[in-house]
C-alpha positions as CSV (number, residue, x, y, z in Angstrom):
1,X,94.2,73.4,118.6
2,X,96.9,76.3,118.9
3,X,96.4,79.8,118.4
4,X,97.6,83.0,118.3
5,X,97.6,85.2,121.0
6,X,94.1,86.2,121.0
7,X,93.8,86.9,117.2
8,X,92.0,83.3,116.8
9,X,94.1,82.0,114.0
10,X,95.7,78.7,113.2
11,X,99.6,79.2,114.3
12,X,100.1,76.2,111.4
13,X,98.6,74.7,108.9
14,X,99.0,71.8,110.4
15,X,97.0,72.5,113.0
16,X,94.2,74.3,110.9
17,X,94.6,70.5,109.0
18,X,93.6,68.3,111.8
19,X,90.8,70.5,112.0
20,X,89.5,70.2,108.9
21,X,89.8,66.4,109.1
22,X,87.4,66.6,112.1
23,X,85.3,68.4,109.6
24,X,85.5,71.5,111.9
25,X,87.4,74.7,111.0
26,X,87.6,77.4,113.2
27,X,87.2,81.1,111.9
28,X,86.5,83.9,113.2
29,X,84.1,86.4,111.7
30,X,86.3,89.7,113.4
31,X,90.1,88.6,112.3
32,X,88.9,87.5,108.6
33,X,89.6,91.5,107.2
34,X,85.9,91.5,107.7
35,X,86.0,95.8,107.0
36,X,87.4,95.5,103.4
37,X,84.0,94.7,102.4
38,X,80.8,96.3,102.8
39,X,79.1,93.1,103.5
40,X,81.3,91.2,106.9
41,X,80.4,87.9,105.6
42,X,82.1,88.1,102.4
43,X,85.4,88.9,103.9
44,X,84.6,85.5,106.3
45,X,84.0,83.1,103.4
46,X,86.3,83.7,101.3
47,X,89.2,83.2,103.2
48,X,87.3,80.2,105.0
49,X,87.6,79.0,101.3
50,X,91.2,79.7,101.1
51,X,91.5,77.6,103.9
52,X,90.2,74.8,102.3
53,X,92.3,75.4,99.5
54,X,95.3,75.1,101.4
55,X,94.2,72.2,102.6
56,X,93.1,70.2,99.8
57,X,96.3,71.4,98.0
58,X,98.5,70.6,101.5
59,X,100.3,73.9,101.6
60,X,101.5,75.7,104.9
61,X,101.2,79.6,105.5
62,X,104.6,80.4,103.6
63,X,104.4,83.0,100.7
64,X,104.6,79.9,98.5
65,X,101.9,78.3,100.2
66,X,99.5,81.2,99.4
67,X,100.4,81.0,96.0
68,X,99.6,77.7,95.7
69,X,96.2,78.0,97.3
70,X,95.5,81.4,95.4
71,X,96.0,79.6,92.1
72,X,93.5,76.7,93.0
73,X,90.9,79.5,93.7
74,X,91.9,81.5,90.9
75,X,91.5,79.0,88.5
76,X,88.0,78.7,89.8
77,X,87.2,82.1,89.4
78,X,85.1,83.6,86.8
79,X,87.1,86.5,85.6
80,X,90.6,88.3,85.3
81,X,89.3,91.2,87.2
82,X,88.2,88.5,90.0
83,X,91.3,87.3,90.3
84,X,93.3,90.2,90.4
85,X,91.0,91.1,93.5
86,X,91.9,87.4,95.0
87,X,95.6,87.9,94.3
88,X,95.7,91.2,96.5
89,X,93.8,89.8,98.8
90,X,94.9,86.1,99.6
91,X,98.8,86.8,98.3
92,X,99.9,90.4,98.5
93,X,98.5,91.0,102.0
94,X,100.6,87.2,102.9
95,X,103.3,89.1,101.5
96,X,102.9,92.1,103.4
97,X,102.4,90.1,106.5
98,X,105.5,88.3,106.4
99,X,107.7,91.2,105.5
100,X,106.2,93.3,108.0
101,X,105.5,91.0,111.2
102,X,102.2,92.3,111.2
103,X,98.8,92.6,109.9
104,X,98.8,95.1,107.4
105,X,96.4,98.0,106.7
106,X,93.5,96.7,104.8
107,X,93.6,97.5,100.9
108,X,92.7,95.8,97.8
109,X,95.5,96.1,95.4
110,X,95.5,95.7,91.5
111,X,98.9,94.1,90.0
């Protein structure tokens, strides 16, 4: 398994893949934007849920990607509000990410 640096992430999907298919993913608890929330582990599993839903949809890190893997939690998601909170969250901090070379500061963001 590859990752980055020290920030304990998947450097590709493909790696977080085989993972999965070993019925092991790896998160960590600290890199997951655990202080958005008031509670850490809700930070942790929802984006260990996105995880699965880029697997089960087969999509890589790429701002297309994370729109494909947004949508398949979105559509499971009981509200608009909810998935305006998701989309911030899962795609507009991608975005940020990849435009930026870095993490960005943590913020929720309503389209």
């Amino acid at each position: 398994m590859q990752m980055q640096n020290n920030d304990m992430q998947y450097d590709t999907a493909s790696d977080m893949f085989h993972d999965i298919t070993q019925n092991h993913l790896w998160v960590s608890l600290e890199n997951y934007g655990g202080n958005i929330y008031p509670n850490f582990f809700c930070s942790f599993a929802l984006l260990a849920v996105h995880d699965y839903d880029h697997y089960k949809s087969k999509t890589d890190f790429s701002l297309d990607g994370e729109i494909t893997a947004y949508r398949k939690l979105a559509n499971r998601s009981p509200s608009l509000e909810i998935q305006k909170i998701l989309y911030s969250e899962l795609v507009l901090k991608s975005a940020a990410h990849l435009y930026l070379h870095h993490k960005p500061e943590p913020k929720v963001v309503f389209p």
